[in-house]
C-alpha positions in Angstrom: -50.0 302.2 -14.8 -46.9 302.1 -13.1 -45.5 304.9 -10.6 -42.6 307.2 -10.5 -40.3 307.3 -7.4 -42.7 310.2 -6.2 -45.4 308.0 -6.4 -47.2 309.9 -9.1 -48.5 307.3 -11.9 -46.0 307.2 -14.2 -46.5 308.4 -18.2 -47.9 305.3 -20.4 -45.3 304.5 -23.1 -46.1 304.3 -26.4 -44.7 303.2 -29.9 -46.1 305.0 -33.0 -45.7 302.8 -36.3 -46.7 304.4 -39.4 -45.0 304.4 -42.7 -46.0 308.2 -43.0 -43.6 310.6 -41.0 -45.4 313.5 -41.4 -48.2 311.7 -40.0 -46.3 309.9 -37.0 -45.0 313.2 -36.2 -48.7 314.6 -36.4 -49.9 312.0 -33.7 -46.1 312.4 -31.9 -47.0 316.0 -30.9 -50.5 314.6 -30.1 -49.8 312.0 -27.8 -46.8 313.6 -26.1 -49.4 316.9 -25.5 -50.8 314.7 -22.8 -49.6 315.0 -19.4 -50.0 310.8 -19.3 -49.0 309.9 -22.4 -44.9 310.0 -24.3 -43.7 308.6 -27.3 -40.7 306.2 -26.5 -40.4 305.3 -30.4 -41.5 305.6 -33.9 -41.4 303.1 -36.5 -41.8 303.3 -40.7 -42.7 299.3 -40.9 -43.8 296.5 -39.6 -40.2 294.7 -38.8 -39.0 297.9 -37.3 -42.0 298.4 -34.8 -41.4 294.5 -34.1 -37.8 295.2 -33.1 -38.4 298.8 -31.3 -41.4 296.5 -29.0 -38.9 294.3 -28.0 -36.4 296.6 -26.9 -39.0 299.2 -25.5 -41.5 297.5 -24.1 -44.1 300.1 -24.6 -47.8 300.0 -22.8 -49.0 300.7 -26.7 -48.3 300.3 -29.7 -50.4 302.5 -32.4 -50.1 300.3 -35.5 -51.2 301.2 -39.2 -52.0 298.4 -41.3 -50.8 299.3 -44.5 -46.7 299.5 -44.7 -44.1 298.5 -47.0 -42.7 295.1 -46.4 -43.6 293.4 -43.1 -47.6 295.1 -43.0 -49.1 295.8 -39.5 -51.4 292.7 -39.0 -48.1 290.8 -39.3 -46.3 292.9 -36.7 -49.7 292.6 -34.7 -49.6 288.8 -34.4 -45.8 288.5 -33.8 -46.1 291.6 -31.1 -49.3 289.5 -29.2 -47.6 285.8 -30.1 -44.3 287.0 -27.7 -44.9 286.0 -24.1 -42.1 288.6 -23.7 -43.9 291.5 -24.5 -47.3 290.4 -23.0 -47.5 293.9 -21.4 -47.6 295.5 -24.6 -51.1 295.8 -26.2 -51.5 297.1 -30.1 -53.8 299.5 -31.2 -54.6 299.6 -34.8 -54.9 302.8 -36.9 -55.7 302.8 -40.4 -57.2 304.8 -42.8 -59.3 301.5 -44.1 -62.2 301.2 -41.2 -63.6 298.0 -43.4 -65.0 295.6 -41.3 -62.3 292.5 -43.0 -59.6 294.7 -41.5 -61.3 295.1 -38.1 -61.5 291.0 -38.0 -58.3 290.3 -39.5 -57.0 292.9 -36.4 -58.6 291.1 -33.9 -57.7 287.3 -35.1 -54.3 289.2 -35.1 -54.4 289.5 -31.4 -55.2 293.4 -31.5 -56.5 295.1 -28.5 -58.1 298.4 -30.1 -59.0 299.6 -33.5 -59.5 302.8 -34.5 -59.5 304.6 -37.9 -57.3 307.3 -38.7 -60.3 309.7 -39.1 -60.4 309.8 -35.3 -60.2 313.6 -33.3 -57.6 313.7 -31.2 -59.6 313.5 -27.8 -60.6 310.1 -29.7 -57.0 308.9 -30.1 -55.7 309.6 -26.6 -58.9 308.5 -25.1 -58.3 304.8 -27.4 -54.5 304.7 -26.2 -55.2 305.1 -22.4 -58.3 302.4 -23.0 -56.3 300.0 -24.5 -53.6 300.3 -22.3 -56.4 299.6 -19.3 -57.3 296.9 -21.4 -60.7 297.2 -21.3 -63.0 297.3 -24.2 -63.5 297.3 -27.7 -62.8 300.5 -29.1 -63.8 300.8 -33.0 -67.0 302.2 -33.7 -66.7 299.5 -36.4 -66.3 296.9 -34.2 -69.5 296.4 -32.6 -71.4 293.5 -31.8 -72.8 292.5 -35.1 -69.6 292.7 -37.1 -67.6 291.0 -34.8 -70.3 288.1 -34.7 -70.4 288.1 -39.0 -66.7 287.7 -39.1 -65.5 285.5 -35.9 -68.8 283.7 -35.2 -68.0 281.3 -38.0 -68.2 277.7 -36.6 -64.9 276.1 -35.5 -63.3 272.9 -33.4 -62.1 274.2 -30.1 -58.7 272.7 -29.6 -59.1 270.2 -26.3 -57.6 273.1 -24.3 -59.9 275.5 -25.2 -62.9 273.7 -24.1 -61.1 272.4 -20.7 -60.5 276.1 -19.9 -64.4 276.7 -20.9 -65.3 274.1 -18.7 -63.7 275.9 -15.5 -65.7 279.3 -16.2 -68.5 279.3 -13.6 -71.7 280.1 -14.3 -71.0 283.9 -13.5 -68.2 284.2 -15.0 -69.3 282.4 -18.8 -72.2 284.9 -17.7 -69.7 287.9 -17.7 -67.8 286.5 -20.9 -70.8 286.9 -22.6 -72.1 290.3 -21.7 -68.2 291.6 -22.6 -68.5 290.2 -25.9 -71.9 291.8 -26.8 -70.2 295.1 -25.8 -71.1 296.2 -22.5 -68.7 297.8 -20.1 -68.4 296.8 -16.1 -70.1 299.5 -15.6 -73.3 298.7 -17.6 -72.9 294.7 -16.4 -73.4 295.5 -13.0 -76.1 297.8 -13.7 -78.2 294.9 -14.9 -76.8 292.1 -13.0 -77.1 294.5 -9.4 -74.0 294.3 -9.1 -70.4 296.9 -8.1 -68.5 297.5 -11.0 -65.9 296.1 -8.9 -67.5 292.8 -8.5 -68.2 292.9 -12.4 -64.6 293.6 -13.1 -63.2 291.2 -10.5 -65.7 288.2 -12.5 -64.2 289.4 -16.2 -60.0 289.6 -15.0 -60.8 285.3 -13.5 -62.7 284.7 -16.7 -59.3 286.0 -18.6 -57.1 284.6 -16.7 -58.6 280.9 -17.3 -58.8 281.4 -20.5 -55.6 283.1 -20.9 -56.7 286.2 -22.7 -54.4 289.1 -23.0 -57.4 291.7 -22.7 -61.3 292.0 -23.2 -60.6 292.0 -26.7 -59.1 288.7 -27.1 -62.1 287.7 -24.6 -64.5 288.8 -27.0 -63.0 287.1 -29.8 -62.9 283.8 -27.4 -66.5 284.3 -26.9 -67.8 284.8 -30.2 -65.6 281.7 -31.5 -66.7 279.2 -28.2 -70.2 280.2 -29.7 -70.9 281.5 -25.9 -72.4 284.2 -28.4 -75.0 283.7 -31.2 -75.3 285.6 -34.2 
C-alpha cells in the first residue's frame, strides 16, 4: 500500500462497477466507511469501468458480471491484458456464485470472486485481500472446482513450460500448495518453515512465471497439471 507524505499508508483506491446505482451507492458508503479504503470511481458497464481503470489506476476494481453492453468478464480480461494497469487487480461480484462464472472469472485474469450475498466485513475484508494479492477469495472457489473447470488437459505454449522448467524444487513445491488453497501461513506450518520464507518462495515462483497474483498462480498450476484432480 503506498504512503502519504506523513508516512501513514495511504487509503487503497478502488473502482466500483455495477450497472445498479442504488447498489454501487450501497457498497460506495461501505467501502468509503473504512478508514483504508475510498472510492475514486463508479462505473454502470463494462466499457466505462475499462476507461475509468485507465485513467484511475485504482488498487481494485469490484466488478459485476452481468451489465448492459460490454459484460464484466470482458472488462476483466481487457483490465488484466493491459501491462499499463498491471497494478490494478479485479474483484468480481455477482449475484450468480455458479461455479462456470467463478472459472470463466479466473481464465479472465480475475484476482477475487465474491458473491453479492457477502456481509460487509466480507466485502472489505475481499477488497483489502485482493489488493495484497494474496489468495483465493470465493467460498466457491475452492480447490475442487477450480480443478473440474481449469484442470482440463492443455499444450503449454513453449514459454510456459521454459518458465516451468526454472521453478526449483521449492518453489514448483510452493506453486502447488497455493493452488490447493493454503495460505503462507499454513505452508510454513507444514513445511517448518517462516511465513516469510513461504511468501518470499511464492512472489519468485510468480515472478517466473509472470503471474499477476496467487490467483493467476493457481490457475497456472492447475493448467501445468502441477495439480491433479
Amino acid at each position: 500500500m503506498p504512503s502519504t507524505e506523513g508516512g501513514a499508508p495511504a487509503p487503497l483506491r478502488v473502482v466500483l462497477a455495477d450497472d445498479q446505482a442504488l447498489l454501487r451507492e450501497a457498497f460506495r458508503t461501505l467501502l468509503d466507511s473504512a478508514e483504508d479504503i475510498t472510492v475514486v470511481g463508479q462505473a454502470g458497464d463494462g466499457a466505462e469501468a475499462i476507461a475509468l481503470t485507465q485513467r484511475l489506476h485504482p488498487d481494485v476494481v469490484v466488478m459485476d458480471i452481468q451489465m448492459p453492453g460490454t459484460d464484466g468478464l470482458a472488462a476483466t480480461a481487457a483490465i488484466c491484458a493491459d501491462p499499463a494497469l498491471h497494478g490494478s487487480r479485479v474483484l468480481v461480484l455477482t449475484t450468480y456464485e455458479t461455479d462456470e462464472n467463478v472459472a470463466q472469472a479466473l481464465r479472465a485474469g480475475a484476482s477475487g470472486f465474491i458473491g453479492k450475498g457477502v456481509d460487509a466485513r466480507g466485502l472489505l475484508d475481499a477488497v483489502r485481500t485482493v489488493a495484497a494479492g494474496d489468495r483465493l477469495l470465493s467460498p466457491a472457489a475452492t480447490s475442487s472446482l477450480v480443478a473440474r473447470f481449469l484442470a482440463t488437459p492443455v499444450d503449454p505454449a513453449p514459454q510456459r513450460l521454459e518458465r516451468l522448467a526454472a521453478l526449483t524444487p521449492r518453489e514448483s513445491e510452493m506453486v502447488t500448495l497455493v493452488a490447493t488453497g493454503l495460505s503462507n501461513v499454513e505452508i510454513a506450518d507444514r513445511m517448518y518453515l517462516s511465513p516469510f520464507t513461504v511468501r518470499a518462495h511464492v512472489q519468485r515462483a510468480m515472478t517466473k512465471l509472470q503471474a499477476r497474483d496467487r490467483a493467476q498462480l493457481v490457475v497456472i498450476a492447475y493448467q501445468a497439471g502441477l495439480v491433479a484432480r
